[in-house]
N, CA, C and O atoms as a GROMACS GRO file, in nm:
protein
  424
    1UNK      N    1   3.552  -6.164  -6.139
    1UNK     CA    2   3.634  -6.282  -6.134
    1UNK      C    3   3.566  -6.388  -6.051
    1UNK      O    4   3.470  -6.349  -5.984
    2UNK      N    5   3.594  -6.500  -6.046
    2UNK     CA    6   3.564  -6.617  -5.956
    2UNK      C    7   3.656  -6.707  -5.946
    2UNK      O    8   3.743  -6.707  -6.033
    3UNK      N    9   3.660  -6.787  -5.859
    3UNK     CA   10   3.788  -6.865  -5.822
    3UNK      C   11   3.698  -7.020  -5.801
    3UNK      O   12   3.575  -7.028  -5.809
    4UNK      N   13   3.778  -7.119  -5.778
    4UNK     CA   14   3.683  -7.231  -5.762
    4UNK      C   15   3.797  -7.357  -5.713
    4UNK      O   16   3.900  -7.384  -5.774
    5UNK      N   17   3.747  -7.424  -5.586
    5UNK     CA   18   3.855  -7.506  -5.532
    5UNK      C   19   3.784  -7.624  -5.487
    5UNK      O   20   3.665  -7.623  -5.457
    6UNK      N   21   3.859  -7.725  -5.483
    6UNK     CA   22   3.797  -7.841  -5.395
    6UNK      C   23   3.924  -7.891  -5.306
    6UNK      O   24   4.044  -7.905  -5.328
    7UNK      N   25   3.833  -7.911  -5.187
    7UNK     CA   26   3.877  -7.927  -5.076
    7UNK      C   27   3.870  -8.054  -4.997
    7UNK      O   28   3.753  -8.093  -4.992
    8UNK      N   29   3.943  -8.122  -4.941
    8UNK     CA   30   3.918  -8.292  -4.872
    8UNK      C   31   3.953  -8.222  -4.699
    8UNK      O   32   4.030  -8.131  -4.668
    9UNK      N   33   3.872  -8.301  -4.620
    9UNK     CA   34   3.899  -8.266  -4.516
    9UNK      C   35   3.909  -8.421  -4.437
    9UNK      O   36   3.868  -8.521  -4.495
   10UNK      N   37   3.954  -8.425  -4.331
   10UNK     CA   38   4.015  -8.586  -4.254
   10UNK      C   39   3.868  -8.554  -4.145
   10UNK      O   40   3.827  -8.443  -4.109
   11UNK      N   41   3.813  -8.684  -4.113
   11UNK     CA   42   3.716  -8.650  -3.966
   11UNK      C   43   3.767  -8.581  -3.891
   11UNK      O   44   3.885  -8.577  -3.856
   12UNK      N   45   3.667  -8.511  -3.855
   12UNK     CA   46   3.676  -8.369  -3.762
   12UNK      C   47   3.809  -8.286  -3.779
   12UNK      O   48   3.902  -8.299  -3.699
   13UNK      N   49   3.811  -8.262  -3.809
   13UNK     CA   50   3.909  -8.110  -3.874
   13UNK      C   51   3.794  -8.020  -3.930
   13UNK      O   52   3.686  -8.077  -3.940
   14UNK      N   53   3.799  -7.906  -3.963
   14UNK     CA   54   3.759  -7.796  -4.002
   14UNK      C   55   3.823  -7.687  -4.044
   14UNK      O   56   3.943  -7.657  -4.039
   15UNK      N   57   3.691  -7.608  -4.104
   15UNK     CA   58   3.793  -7.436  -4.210
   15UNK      C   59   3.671  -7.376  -4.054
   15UNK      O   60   3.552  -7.395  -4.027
   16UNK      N   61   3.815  -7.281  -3.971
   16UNK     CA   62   3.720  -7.215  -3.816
   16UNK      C   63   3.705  -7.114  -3.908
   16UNK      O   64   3.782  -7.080  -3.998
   17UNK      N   65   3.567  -7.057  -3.868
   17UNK     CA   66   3.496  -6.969  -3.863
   17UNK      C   67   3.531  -6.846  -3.953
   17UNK      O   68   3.607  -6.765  -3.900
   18UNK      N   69   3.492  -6.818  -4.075
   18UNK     CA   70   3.545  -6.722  -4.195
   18UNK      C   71   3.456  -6.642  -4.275
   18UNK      O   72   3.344  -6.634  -4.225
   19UNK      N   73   3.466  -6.603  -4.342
   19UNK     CA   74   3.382  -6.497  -4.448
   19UNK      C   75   3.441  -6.472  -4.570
   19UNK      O   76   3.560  -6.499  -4.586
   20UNK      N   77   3.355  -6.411  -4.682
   20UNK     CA   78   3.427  -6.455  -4.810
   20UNK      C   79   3.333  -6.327  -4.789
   20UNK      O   80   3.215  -6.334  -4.756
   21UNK      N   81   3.431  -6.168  -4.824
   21UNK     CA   82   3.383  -6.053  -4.803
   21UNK      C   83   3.332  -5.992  -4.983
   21UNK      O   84   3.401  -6.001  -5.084
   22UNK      N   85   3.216  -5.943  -4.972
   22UNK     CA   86   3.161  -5.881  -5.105
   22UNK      C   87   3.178  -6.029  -5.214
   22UNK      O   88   3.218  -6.023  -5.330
   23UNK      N   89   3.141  -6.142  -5.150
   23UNK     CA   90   3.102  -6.280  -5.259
   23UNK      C   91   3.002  -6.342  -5.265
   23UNK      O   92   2.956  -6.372  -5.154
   24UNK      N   93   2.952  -6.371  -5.343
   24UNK     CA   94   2.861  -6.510  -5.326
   24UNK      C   95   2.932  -6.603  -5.404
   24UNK      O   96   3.017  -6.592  -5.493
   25UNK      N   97   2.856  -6.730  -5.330
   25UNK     CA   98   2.927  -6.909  -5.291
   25UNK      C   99   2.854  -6.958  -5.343
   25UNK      O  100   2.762  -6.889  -5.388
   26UNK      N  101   2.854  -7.080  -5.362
   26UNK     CA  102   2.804  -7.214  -5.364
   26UNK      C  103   2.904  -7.321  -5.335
   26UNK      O  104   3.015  -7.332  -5.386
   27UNK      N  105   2.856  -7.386  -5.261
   27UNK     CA  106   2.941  -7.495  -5.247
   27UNK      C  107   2.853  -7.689  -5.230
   27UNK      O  108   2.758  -7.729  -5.163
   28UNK      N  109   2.936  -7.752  -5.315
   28UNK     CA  110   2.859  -7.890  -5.303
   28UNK      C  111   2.958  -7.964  -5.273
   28UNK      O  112   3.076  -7.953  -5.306
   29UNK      N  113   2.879  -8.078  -5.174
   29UNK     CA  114   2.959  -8.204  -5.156
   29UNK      C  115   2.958  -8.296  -5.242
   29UNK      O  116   2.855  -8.335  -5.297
   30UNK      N  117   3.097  -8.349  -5.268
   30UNK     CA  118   3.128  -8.450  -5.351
   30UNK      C  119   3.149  -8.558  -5.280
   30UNK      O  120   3.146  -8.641  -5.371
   31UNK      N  121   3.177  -8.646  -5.142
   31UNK     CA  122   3.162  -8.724  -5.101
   31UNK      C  123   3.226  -8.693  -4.932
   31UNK      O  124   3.307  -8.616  -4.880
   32UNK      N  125   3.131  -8.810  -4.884
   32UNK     CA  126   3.158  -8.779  -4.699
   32UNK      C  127   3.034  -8.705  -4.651
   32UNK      O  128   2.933  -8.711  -4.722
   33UNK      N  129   3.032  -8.632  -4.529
   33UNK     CA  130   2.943  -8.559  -4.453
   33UNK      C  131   3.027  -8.448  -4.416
   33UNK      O  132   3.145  -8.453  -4.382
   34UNK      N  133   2.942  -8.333  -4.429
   34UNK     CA  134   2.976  -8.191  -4.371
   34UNK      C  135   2.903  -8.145  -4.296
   34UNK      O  136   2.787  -8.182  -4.313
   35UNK      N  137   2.931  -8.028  -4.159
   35UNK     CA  138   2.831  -7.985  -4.122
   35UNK      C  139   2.867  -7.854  -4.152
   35UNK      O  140   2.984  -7.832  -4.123
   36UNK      N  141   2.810  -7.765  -4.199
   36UNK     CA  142   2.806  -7.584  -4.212
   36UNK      C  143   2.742  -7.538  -4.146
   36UNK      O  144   2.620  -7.549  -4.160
   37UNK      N  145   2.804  -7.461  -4.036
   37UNK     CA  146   2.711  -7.366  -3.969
   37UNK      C  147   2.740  -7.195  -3.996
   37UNK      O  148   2.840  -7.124  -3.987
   38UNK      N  149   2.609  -7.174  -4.029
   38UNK     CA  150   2.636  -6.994  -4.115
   38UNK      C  151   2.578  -6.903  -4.042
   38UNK      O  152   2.479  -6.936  -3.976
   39UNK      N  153   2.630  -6.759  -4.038
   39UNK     CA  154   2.636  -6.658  -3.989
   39UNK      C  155   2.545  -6.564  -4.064
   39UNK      O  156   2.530  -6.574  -4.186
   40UNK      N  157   2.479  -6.468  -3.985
   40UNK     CA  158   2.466  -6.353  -4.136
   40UNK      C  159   2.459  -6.228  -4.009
   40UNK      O  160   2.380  -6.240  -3.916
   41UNK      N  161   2.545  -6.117  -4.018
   41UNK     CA  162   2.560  -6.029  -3.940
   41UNK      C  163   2.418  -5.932  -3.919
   41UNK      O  164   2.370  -5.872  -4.015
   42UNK      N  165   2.370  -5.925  -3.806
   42UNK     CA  166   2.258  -5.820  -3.762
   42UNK      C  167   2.254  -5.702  -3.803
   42UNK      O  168   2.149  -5.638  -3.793
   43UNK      N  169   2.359  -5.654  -3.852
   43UNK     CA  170   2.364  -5.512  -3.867
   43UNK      C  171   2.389  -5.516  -4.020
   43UNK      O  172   2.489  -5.568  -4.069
   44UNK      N  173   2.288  -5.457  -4.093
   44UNK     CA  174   2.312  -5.490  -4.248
   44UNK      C  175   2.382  -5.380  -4.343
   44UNK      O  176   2.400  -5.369  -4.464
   45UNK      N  177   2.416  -5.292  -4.209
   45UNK     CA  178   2.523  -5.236  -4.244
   45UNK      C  179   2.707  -5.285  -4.248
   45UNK      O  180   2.814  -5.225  -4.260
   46UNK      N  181   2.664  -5.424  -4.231
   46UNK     CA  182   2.816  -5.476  -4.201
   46UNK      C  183   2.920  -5.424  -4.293
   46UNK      O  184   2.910  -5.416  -4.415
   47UNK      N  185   3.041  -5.382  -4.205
   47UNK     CA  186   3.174  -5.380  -4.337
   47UNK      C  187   3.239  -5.503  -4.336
   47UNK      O  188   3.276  -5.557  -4.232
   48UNK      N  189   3.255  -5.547  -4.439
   48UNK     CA  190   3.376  -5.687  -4.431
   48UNK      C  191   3.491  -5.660  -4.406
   48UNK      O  192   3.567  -5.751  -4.372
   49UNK      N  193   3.543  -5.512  -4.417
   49UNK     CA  194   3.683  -5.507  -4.336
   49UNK      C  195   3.713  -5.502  -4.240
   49UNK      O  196   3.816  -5.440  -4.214
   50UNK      N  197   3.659  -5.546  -4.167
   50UNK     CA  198   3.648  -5.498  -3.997
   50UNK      C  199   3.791  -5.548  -3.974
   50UNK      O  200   3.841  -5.623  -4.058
   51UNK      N  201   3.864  -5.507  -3.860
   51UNK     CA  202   3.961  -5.586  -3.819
   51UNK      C  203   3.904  -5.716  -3.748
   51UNK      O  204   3.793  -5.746  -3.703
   52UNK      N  205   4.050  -5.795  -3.757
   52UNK     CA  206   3.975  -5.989  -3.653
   52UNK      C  207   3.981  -5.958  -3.521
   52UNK      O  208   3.971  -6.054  -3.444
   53UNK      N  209   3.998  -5.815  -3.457
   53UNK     CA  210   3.968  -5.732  -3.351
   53UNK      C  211   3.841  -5.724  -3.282
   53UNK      O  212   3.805  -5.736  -3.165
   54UNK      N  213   3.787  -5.702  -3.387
   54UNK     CA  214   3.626  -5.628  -3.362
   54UNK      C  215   3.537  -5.732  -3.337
   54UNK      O  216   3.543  -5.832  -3.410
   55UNK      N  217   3.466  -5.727  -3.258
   55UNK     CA  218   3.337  -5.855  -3.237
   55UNK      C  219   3.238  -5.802  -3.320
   55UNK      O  220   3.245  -5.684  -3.353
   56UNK      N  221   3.132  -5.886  -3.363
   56UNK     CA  222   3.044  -5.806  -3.453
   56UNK      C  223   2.917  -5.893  -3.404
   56UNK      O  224   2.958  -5.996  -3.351
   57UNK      N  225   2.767  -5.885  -3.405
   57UNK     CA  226   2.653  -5.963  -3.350
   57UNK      C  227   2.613  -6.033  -3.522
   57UNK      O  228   2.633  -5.989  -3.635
   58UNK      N  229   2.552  -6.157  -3.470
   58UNK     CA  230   2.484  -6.218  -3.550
   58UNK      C  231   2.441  -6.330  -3.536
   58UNK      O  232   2.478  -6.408  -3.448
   59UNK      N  233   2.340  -6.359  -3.639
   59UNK     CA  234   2.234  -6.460  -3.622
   59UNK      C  235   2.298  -6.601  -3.664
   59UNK      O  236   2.394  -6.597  -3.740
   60UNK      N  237   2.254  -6.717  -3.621
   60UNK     CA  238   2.302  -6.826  -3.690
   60UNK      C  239   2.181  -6.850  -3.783
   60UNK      O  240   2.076  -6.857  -3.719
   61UNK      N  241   2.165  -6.865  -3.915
   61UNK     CA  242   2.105  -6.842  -3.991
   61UNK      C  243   2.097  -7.003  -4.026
   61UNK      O  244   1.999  -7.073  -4.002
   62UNK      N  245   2.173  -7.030  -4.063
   62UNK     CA  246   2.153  -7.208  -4.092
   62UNK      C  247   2.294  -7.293  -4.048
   62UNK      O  248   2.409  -7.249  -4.044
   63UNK      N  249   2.249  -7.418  -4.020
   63UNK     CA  250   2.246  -7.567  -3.956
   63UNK      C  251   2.290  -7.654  -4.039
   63UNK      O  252   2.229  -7.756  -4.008
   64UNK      N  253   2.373  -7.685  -4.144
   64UNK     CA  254   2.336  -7.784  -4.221
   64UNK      C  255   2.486  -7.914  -4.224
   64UNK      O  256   2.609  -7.907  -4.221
   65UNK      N  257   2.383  -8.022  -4.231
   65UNK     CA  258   2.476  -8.148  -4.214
   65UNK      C  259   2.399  -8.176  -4.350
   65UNK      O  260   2.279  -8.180  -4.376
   66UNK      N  261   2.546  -8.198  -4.447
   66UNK     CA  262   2.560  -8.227  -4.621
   66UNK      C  263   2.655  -8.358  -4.662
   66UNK      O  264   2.764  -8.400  -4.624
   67UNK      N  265   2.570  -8.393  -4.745
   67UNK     CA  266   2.661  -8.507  -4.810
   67UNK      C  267   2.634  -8.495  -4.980
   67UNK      O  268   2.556  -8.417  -5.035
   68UNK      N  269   2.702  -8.571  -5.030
   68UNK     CA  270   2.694  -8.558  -5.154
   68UNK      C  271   2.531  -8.578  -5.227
   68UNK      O  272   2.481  -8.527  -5.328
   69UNK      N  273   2.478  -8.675  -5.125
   69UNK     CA  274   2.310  -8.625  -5.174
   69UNK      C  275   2.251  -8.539  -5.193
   69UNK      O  276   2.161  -8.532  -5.276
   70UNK      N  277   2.302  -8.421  -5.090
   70UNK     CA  278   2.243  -8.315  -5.143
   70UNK      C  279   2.267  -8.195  -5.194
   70UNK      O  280   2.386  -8.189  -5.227
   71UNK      N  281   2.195  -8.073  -5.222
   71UNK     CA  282   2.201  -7.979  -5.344
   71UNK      C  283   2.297  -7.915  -5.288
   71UNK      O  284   2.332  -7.929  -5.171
   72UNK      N  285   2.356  -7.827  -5.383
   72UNK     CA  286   2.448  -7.715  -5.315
   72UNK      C  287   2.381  -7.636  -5.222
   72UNK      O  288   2.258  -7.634  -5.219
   73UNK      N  289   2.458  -7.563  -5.136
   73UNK     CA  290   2.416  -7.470  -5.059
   73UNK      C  291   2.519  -7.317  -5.134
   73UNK      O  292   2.630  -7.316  -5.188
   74UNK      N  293   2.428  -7.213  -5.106
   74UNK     CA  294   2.450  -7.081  -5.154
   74UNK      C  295   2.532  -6.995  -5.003
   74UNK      O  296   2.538  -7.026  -4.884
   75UNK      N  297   2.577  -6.893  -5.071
   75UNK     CA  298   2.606  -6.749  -4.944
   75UNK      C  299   2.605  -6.615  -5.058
   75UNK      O  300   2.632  -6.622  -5.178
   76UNK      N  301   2.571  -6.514  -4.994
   76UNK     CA  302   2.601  -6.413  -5.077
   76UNK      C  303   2.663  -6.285  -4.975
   76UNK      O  304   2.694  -6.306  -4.858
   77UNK      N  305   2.673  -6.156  -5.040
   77UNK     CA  306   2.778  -6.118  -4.948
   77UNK      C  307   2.665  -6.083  -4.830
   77UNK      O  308   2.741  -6.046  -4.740
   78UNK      N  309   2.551  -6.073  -4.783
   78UNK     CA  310   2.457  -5.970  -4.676
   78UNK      C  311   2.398  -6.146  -4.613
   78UNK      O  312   2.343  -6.145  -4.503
   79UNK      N  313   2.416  -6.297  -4.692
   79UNK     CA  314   2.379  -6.375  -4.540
   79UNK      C  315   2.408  -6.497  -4.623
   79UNK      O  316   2.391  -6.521  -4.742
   80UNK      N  317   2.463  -6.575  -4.512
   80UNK     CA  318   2.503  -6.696  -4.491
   80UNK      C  319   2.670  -6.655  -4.476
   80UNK      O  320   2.727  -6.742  -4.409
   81UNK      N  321   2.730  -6.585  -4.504
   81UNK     CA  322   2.878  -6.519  -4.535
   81UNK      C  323   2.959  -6.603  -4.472
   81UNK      O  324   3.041  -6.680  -4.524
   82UNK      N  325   2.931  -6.583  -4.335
   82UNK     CA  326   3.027  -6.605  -4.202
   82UNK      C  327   2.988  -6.747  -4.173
   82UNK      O  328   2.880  -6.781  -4.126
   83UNK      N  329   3.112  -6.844  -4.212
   83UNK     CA  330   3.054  -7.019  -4.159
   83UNK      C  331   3.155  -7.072  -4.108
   83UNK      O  332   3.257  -7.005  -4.091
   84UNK      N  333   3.149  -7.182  -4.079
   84UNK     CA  334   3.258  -7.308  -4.048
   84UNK      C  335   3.170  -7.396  -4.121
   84UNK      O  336   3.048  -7.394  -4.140
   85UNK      N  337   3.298  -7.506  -4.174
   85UNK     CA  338   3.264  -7.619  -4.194
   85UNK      C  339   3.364  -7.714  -4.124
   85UNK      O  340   3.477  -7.680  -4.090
   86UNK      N  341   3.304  -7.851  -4.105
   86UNK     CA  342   3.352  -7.938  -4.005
   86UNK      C  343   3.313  -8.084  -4.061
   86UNK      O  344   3.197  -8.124  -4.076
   87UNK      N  345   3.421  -8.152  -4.086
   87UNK     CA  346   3.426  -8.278  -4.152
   87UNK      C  347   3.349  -8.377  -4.048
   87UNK      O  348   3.421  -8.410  -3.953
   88UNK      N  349   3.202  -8.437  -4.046
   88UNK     CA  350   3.173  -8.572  -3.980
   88UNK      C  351   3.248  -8.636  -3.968
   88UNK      O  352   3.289  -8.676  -3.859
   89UNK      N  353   3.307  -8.679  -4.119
   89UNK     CA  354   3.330  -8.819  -4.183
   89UNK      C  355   3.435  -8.758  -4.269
   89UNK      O  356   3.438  -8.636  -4.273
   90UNK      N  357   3.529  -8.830  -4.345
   90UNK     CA  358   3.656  -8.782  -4.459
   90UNK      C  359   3.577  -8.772  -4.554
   90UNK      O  360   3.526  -8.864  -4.618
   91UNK      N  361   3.564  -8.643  -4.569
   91UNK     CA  362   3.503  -8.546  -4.709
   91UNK      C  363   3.574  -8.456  -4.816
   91UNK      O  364   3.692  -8.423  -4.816
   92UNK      N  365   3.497  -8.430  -4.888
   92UNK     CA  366   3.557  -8.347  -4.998
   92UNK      C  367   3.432  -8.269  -5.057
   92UNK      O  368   3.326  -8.320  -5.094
   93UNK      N  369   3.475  -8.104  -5.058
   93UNK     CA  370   3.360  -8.044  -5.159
   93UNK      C  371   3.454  -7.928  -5.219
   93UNK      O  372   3.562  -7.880  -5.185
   94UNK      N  373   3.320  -7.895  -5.374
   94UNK     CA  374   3.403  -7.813  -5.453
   94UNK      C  375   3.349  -7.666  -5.351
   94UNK      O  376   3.280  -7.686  -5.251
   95UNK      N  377   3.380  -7.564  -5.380
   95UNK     CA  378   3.345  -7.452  -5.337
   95UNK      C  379   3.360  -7.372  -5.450
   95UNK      O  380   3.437  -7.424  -5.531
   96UNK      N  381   3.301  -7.231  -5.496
   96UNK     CA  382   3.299  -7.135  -5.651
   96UNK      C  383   3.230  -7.049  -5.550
   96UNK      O  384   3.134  -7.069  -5.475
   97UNK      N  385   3.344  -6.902  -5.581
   97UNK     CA  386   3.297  -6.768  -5.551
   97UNK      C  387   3.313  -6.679  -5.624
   97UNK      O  388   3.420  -6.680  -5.685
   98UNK      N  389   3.233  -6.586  -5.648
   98UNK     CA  390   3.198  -6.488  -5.740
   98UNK      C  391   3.218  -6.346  -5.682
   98UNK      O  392   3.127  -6.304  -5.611
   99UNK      N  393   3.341  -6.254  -5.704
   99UNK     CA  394   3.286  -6.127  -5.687
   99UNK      C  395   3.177  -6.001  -5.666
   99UNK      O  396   3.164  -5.924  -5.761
  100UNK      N  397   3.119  -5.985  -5.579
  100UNK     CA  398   3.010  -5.894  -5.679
  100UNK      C  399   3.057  -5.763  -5.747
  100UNK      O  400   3.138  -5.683  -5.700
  101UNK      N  401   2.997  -5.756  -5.857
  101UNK     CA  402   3.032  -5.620  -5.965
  101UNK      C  403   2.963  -5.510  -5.933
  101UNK      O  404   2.840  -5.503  -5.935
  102UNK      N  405   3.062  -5.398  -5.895
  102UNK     CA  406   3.011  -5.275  -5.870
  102UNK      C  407   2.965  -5.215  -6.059
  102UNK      O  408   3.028  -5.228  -6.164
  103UNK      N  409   2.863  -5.167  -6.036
  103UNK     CA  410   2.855  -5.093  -6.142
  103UNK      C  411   2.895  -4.961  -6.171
  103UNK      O  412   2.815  -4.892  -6.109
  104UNK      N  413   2.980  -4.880  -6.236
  104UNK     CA  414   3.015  -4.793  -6.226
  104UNK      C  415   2.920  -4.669  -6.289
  104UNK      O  416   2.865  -4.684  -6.398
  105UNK      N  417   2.906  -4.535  -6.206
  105UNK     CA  418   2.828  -4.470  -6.277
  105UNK      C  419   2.892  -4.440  -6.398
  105UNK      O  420   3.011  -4.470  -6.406
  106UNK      N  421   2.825  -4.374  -6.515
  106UNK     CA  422   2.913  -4.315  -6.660
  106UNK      C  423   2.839  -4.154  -6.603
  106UNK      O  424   2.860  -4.050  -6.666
   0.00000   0.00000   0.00000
């Protein structure tokens, strides 16, 4: 399955700090400035169910201040996962996530 949303945010407001467990993303700006800052957990054994209990270590993997100039940015479920985004300026972007498909043995 995949789901797909667009989102407007007011200056400085933000989506705090989240994960989109067993997905990959893309997300592009459609107008304004964003900044994304992404996570990807050290231990690549991560479970995404952890409880919002548990602290977990990780890297900040990328930095990025986006506007509609530029390309989408990706996540998949093992890095970029864990981000915030944070409105510069009054923005809007689409976001599309994808399940990943277990294959089943036969």
């Amino acid at each position: 399955f995949f789901s797909s949303v667009y989102f407007m945010l007011r200056r400085d407001t933000s989506f705090l700090l989240h994960d989109h467990p067993d997905m990959h993303g893309i997300m592009k700006v459609l107008f304004g400035t964003i900044r994304v800052n992404s996570y990807t957990p050290d231990d690549v054994n991560f479970a995404a169910n952890i409880s919002c209990k548990e602290t977990i270590q990780c890297t900040r993997t990328s930095a990025n201040v986006l506007s509609a100039d530029n390309r989408p940015i990706f996540l998949t479920p093992n890095k970029n996962n864990i981000h915030e985004v944070v409105a510069e300026t009054d923005a809007a972007f689409f976001d599309c996530f994808s399940a990943t498909l277990q294959r089943k043995k036969l």
